[in-house]
VOGU-375267 format. One line per 5 residues: number of its first residue (from 1); their letters; for each residue x, z, y of C-alpha. Coordinates in Angstrom, 3 decimals, always signed. Each point is the difference from the previous one (the first is absolute). Layout:
<sites>
NUM> A> X:Z:Y | ...
</sites>
This chain:
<sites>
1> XXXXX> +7.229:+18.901:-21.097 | -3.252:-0.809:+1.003 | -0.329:-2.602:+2.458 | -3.580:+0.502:+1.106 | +1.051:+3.652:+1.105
6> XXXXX> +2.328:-2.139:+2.538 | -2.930:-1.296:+1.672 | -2.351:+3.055:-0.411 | +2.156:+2.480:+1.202 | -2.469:+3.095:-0.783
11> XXXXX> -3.157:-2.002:-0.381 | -1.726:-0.421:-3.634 | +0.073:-2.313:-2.055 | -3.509:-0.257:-1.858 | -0.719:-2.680:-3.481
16> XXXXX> -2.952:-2.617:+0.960 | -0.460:-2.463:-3.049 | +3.318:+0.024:-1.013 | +1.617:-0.395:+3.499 | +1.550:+2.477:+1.979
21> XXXXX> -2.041:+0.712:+3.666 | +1.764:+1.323:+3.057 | -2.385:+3.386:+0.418 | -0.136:+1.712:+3.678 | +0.523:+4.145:-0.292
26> XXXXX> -2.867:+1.107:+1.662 | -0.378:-2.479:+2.701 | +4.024:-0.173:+0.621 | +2.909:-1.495:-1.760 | +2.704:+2.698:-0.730
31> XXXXX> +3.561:-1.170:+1.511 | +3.260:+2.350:-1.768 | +2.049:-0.636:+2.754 | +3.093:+1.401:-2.323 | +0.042:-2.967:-1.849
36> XXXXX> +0.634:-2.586:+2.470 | +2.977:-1.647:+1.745 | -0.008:-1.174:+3.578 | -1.335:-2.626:+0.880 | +2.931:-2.794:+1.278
41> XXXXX> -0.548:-2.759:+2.498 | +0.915:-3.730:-1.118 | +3.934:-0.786:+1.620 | -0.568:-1.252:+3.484 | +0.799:-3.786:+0.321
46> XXXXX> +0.623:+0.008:+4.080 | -0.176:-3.674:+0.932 | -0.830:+0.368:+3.743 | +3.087:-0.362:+1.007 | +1.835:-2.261:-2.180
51> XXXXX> -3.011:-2.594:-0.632 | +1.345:-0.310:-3.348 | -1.249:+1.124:-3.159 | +1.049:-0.127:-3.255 | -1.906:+0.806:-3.384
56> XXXXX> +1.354:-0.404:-3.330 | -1.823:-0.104:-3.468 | +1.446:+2.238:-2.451 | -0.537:+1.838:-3.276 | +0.809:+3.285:-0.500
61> XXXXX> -0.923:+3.557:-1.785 | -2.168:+2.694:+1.412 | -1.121:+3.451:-0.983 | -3.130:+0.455:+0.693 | -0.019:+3.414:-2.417
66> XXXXX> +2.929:+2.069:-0.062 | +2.504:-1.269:-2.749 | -2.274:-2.884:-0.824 | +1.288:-3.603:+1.303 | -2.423:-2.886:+0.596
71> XXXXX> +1.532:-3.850:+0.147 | -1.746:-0.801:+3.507 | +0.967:-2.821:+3.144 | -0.193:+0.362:+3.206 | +1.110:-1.521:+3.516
76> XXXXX> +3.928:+1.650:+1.036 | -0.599:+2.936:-2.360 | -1.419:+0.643:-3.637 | -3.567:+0.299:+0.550 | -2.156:-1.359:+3.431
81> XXXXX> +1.715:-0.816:+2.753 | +1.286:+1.499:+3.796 | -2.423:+0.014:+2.934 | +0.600:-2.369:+2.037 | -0.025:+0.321:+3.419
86> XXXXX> -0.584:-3.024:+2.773 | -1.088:-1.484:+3.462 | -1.135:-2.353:+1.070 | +2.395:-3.292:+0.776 | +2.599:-2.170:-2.563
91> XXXXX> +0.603:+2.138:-3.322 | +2.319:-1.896:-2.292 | -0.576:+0.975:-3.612 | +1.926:-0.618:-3.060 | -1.590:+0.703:-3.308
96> XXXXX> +2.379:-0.078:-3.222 | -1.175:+0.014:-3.587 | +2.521:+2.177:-2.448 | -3.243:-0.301:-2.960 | -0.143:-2.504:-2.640
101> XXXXX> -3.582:-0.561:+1.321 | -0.638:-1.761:+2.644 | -1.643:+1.834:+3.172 | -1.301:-0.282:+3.647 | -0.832:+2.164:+2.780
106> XXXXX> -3.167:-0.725:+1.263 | -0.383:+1.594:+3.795 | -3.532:+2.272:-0.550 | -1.674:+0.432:+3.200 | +2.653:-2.050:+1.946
111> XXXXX> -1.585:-2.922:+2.017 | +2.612:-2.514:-0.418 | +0.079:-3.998:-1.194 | -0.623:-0.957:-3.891 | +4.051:-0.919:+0.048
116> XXXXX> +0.724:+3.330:+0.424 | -3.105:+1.741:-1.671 | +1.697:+0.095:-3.493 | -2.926:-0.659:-2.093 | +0.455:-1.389:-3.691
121> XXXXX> +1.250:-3.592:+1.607 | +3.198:+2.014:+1.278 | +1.741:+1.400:-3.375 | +3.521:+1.243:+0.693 | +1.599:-0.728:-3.577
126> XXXXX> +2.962:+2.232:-1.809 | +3.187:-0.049:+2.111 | -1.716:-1.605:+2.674 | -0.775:+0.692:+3.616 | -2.732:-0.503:+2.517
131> XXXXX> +1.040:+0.169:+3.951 | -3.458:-0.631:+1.895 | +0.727:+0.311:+4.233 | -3.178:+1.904:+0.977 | -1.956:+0.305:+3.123
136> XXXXX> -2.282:+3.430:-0.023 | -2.353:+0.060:+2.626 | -2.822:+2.551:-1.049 | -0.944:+3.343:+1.419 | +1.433:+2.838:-1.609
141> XXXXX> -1.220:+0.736:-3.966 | +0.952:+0.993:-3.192 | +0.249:-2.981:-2.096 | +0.730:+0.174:-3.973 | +2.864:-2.430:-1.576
146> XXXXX> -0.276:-1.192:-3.455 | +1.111:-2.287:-2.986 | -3.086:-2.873:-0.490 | +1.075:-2.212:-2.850 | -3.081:-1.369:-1.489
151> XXXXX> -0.145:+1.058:-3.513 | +2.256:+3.310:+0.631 | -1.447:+1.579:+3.327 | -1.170:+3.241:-2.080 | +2.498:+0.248:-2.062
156> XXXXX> +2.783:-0.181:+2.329 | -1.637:+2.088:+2.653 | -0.829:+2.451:-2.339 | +3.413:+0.316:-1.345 | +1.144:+0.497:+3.880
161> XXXXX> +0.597:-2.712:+2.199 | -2.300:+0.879:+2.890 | +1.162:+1.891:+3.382 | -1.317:+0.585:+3.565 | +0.318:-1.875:+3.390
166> XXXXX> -0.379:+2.303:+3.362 | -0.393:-2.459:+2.950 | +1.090:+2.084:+3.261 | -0.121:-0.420:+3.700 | +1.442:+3.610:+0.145
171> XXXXX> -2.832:+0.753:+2.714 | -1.542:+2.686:-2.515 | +0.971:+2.842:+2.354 | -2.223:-1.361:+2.925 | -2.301:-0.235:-2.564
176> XXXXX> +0.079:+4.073:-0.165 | +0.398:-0.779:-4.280 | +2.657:+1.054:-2.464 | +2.797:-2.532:-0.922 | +2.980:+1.550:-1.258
181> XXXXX> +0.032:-1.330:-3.803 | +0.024:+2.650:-2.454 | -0.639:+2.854:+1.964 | -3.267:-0.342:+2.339 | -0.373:-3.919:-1.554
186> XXXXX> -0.211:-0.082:-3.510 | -0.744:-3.258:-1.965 | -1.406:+0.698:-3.355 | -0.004:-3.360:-2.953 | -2.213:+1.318:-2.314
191> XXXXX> -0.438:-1.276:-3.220 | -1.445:+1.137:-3.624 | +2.041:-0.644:-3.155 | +0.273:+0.277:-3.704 | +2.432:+1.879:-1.538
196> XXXXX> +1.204:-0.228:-3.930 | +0.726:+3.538:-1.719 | +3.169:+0.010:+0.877 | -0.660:-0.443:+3.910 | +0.469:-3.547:-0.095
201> XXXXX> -1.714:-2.413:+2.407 | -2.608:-1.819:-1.822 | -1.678:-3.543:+0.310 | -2.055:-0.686:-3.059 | -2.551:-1.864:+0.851
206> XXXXX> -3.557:+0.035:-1.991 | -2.938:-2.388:+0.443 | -1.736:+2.668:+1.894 | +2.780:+0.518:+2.465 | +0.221:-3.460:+0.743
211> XXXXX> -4.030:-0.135:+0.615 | +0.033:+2.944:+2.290 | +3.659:+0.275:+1.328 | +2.233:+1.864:-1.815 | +0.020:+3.750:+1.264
216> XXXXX> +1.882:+2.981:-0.857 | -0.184:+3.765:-0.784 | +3.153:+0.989:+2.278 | +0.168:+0.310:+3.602 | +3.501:-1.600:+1.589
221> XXXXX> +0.596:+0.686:+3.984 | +2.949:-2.006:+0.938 | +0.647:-0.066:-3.595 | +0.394:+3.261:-0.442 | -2.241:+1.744:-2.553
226> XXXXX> -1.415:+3.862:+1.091 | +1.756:+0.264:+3.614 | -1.186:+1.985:+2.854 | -0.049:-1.643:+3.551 | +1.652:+3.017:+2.703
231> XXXXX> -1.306:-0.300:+3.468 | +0.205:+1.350:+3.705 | -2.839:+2.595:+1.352 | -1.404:-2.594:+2.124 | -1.266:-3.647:-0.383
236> XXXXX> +1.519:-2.572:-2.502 | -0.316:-3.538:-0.533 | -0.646:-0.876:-3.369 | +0.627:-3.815:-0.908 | -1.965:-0.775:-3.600
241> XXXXX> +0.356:-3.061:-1.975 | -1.254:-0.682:-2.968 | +2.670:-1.712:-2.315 | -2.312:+0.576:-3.498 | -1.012:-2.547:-2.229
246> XXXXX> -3.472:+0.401:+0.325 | -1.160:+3.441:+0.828 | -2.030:+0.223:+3.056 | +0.729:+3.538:+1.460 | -3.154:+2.161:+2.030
251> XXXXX> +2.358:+2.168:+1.981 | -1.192:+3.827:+1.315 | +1.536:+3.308:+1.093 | -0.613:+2.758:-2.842 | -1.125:+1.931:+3.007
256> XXXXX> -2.319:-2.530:+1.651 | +2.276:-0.020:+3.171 | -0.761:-2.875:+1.951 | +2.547:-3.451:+0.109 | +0.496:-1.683:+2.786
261> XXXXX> +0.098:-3.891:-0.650 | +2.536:-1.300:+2.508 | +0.940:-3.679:-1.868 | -1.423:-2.568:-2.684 | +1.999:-2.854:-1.489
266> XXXXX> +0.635:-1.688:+3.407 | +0.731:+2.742:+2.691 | -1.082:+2.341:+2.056 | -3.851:+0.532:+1.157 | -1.079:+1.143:+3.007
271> XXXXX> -0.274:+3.562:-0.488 | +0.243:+2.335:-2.807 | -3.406:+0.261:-2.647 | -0.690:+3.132:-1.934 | -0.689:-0.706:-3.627
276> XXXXX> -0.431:+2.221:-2.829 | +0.725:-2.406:-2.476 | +2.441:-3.449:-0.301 | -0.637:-2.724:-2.146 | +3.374:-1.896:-0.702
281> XXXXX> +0.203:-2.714:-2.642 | +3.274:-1.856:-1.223 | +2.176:-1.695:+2.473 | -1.868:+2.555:+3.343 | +1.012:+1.783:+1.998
286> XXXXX> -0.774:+2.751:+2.215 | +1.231:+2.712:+2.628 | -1.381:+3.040:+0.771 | +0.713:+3.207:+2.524 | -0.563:+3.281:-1.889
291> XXXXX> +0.593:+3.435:+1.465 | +1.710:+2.637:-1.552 | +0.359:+2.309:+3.294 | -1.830:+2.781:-2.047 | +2.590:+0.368:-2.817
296> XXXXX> -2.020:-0.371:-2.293 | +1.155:-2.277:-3.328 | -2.113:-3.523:-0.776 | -0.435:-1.572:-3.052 | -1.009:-4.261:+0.116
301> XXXXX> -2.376:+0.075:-3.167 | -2.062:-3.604:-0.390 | -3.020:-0.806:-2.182 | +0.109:-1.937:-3.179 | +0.366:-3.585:+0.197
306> XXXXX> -3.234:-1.730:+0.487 | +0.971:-3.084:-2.348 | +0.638:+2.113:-3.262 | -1.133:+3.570:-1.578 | +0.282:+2.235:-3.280
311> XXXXX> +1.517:-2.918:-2.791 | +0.275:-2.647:+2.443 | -3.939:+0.387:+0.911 | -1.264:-2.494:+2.714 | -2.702:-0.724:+1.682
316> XXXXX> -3.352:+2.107:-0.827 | +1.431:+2.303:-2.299 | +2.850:+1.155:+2.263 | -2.330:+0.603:+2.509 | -1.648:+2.450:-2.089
321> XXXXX> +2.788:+1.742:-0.894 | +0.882:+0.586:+3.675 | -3.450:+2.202:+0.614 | +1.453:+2.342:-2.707 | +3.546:+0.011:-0.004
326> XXXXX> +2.289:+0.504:+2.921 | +2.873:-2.834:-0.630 | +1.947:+1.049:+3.266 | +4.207:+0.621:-0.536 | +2.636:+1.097:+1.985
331> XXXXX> +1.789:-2.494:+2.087 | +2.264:+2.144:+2.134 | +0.061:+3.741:+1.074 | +1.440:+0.609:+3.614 | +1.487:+2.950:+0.951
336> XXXXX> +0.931:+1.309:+3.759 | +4.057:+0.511:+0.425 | +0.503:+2.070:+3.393 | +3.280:-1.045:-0.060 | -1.213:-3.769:+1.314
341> XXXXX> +0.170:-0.664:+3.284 | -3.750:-1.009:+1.175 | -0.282:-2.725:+2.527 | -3.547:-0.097:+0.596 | -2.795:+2.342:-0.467
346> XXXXX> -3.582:-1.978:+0.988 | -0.940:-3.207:-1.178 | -0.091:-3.004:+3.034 | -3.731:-0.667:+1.441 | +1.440:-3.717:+0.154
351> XXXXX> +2.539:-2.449:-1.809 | -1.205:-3.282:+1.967 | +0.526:-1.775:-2.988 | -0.717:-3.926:-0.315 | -3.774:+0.026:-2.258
356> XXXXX> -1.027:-3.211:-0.532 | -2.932:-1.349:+1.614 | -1.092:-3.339:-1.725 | -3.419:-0.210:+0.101 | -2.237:-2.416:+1.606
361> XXXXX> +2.019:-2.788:-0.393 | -0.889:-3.540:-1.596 | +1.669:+0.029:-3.424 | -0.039:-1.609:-3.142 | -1.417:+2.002:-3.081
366> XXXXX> +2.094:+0.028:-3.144 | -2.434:+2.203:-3.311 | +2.349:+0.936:-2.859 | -0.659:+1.714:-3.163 | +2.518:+2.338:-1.983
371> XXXXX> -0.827:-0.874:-3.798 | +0.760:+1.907:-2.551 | -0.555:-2.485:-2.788 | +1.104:-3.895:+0.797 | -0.260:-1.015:-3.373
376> XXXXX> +3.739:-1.436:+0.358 | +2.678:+0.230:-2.696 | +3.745:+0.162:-0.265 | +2.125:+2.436:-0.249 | +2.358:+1.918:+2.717
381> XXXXX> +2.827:+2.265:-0.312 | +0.187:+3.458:+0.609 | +3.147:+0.683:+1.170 | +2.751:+2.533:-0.344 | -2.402:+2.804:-1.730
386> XXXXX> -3.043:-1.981:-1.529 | -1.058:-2.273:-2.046 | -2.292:-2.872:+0.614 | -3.781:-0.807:+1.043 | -2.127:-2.302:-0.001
391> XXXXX> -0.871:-1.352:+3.584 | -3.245:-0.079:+0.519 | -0.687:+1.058:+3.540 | -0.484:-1.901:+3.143 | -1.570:-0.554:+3.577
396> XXXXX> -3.396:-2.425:+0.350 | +0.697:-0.687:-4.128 | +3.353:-1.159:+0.433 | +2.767:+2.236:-1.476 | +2.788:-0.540:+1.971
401> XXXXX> +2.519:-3.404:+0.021 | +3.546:-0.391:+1.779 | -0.319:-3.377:-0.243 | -3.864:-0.188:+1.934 | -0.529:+0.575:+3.812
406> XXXXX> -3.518:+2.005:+0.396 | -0.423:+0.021:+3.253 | +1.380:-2.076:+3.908 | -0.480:+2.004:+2.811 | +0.691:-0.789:+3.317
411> XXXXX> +3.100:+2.071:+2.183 | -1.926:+1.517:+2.706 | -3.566:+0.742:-1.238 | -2.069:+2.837:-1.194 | -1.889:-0.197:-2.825
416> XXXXX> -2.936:+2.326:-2.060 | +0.807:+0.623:-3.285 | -2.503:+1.508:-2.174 | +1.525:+1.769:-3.511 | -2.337:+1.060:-2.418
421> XXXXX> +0.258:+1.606:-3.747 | -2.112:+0.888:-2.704 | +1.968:+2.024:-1.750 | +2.576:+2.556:+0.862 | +1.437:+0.852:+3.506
426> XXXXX> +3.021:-2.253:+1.109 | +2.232:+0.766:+2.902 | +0.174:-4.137:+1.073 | +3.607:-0.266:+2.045 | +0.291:-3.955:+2.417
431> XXXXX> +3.987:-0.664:+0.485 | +1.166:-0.889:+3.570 | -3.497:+1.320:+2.012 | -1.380:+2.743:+1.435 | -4.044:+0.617:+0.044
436> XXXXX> -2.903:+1.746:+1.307 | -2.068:+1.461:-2.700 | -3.968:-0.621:+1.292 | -1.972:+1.715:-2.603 | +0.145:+1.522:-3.446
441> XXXXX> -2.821:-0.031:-2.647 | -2.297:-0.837:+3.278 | +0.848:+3.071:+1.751 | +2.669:+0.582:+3.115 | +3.619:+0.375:-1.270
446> XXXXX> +1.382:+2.712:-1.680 | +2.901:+1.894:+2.505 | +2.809:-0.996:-2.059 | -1.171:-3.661:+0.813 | -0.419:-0.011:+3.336
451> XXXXX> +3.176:-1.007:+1.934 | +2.299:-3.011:-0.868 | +0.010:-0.495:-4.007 | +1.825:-2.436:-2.478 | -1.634:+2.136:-3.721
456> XXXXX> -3.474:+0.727:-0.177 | -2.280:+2.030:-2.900 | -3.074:-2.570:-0.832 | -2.031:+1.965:-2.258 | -2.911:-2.270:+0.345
461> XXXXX> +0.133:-2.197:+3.676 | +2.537:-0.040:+2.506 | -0.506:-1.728:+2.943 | +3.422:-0.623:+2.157 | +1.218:-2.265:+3.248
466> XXXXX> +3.270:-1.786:-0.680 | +2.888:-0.930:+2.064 | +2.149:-2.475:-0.907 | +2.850:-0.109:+2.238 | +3.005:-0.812:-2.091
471> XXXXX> +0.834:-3.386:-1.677 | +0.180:-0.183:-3.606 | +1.268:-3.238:-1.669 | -1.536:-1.815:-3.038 | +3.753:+1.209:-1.905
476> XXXXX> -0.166:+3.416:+1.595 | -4.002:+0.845:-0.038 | -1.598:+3.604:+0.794 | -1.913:+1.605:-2.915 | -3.273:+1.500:-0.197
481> XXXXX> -0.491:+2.642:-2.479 | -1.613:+2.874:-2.048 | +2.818:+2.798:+0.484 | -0.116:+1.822:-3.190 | +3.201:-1.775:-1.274
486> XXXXX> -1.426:-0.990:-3.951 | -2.759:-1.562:+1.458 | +2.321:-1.896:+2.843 | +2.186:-0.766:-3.054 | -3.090:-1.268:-2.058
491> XXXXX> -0.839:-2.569:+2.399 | -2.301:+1.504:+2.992 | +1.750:-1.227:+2.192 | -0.169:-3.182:+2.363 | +2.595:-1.580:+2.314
496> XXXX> -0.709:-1.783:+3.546 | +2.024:-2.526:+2.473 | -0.495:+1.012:+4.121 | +0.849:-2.768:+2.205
</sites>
């Protein structure tokens, strides 16, 4: 079995100093719609009516390749976790720990207190529980819920403790936009990962993975390897997050078909935006409107990740490579099933969602610098699938401490922050906020930053207005940090008090 085919479907595969290229066939990557499955949803975690919710870390064994069992975790299942579903009001949640690791569940994209954020300063040991009494009070979003123990972020992510968060105020159908999950809304986790020979998940982690992120060669869609998504002749909501390591994702239609942006990280905008491409880094998310009232059948293809190339090329050299190789792959094919009822068949001229407008206030100006290089020693663990690495990454030349406090700010204020880096492009995530991206690389916003954001690409300098309107404890602190998870785990990464 050849695992690259997986991710190819009928594109080429082409030898470029030693390492294999993803080739386009004549403009287009070839889809063999034969050889997939359909595409399944995440189990739907209702809590809307029961304000409860309850998520429990587990191991498990998943086959990924038919006949081929991987050792994986996961949140209620094997591998991921359920979507949850929520609204606004009290949510008690109970989080149990069946591993012999110790987890959390850090709330990704949920505005909530520090207490409740479950950073690294919240670990939920073996045969232990974790029963925070949440408030939500955010518009509605698709938020992202992960493991973040410091030292085993990446590892334990990869190996599948991740899931999604749908906050609701069931008023989509005023809205004139598709909500009912898994036939007109579809969330997509999509993720790249390793496999061994015999269809095993990998995690072996090399110095140059841990430089650049560690990406893969296989393409997983709700952990599912070579699915097809089937959809109604008519508009449908697709919800993507992206739960890889480190791969940032430039998403298209194969047939240049426009998307319609309806929702970054932190809600709704104000009306839809049509985009031909969609930038989404580790830890964002986006939704989009696409029409499929012709029939006709869509394949999501996205570029090559801008951080590495051919042999783990960076920089320079990867750029050149892109002028004469076409590195785009195969996310997910779509194909048209008449048999689905279709709900709606134009996309809305308005959503009236909540966009922030910070600017022209009086704020204090925080400058921070993603380093690739601190100079720092020690070592730190890899986790369940890899070995260790040196730490040797950091914010402002500090890799990261649990014991230091970075930054105060004060409950109630906006602030600038200006994040810059030298080298690579890092999707920088703030716990417990949401902010107004200003300007990137000098120039207006890019459309998947405009809108309420908590993750943001800095490829060079990102300029952002911060709200900080939850507390956050010197024992319970938000973090600050560089969302490709071996770099989090190697110490960019910062932690900061509001009160």
């Amino acid at each position: 079995m050849n695992r690259r085919n997986f991710l190819l479907g009928g594109g080429a595969l082409i030898a470029f100093g030693g390492a294999y290229v993803l080739a386009a066939n004549s403009g287009k990557l070839k889809v063999d719609l034969s050889k997939r499955t359909a595409l399944k949803m995440p189990p739907l975690l209702d809590t809307t009516n029961s304000g409860k919710l309850n998520l429990t870390a587990q191991s498990g064994k998943t086959a990924f390749f038919e006949n081929m069992v991987s050792d994986t975790i996961g949140f209620n299942q094997s591998y991921l976790g359920p979507t949850i579903r929520m609204k606004n009001g009290a949510l008690q949640a109970q989080v149990n720990n069946e591993l012999r690791n110790p987890v959390t569940v850090h709330w990704h994209g949920l505005l909530v207190p520090g207490e409740h954020d479950g950073g690294p300063h919240i670990p939920v040991n073996s045969g232990e529980s974790w029963m925070p009494q949440m408030q939500i009070n955010q518009q509605p979003a698709t938020a992202f819920y992960h493991t973040h123990i410091h030292g085993r972020t990446a590892s334990d992510v990869y190996a599948g403790l991740g899931g999604i968060i749908h906050v609701s105020d069931n008023r989509d159908e005023d809205r004139a936009i598709p909500s009912e999950y898994g036939v007109d809304d579809l969330t997509m986790v999509i993720q790249d990962r390793r496999f061994t020979s015999r269809g095993q998940l990998s995690y072996d982690l090399s110095m140059m993975d841990a430089m650049h992120g560690f990406t893969a060669d296989t393409i997983l869609v709700n952990g599912q390897v070579n699915a097809v998504a089937s959809v109604p002749k008519g508009i449908v909501r697709l919800r993507l997050i992206n739960g890889s390591n480190a791969r940032i994702y430039t998403l298209s239609a194969d047939d240049d078909r426009s998307l319609h942006l309806i929702a970054t990280d932190g809600g709704y905008l104000n009306k839809p935006r049509s985009i031909d491409t969609l930038r989404l880094s580790p830890g964002e998310r986006a939704e989009l409107l696409v029409d499929f009232g012709n029939g006709n059948t869509m394949t999501m293809i996205s570029a090559g990740d801008p951080n590495t190339g051919p042999g783990g090329m960076m920089g320079r050299v990867r750029g050149m490579i892109d002028n004469v190789v076409d590195r785009s792959f195969v996310v997910m094919p779509f194909v048209v099933d008449d048999r689905l009822p279709v709900r709606f068949t134009a996309v809305p001229d308005q959503i009236n969602g909540d966009e922030p407008d910070l600017e022209n206030q009086e704020v204090a100006v925080r400058q921070f610098s993603l380093d690739m290089n601190t100079g720092s020693g020690g070592m730190m663990g890899g986790g369940m699938m890899g070995g260790g690495m040196m730490s040797n990454m950091g914010i402002n030349g500090q890799s990261f401490e649990m014991s230091r406090m970075d930054l105060k700010v004060k409950l109630g204020t906006v602030e600038k922050w200006i994040v810059s880096t030298s080298m690579l492009a890092h999707p920088f995530h703030i716990h417990g906020v949401a902010f107004q991206v200003l300007r990137e690389n000098s120039g207006q916003p890019k459309p998947e930053s405009i809108g309420w954001k908590d993750t943001v690409v800095v490829d060079s300098v990102t300029e952002m207005l911060v709200k900080f309107e939850m507390p956050a404890s010197q024992d319970n602190p938000f973090m600050y940090h560089c969302h490709i998870l071996e770099h989090e785990d190697r110490g960019m990464m910062g932690q900061f008090t509001v009160s």
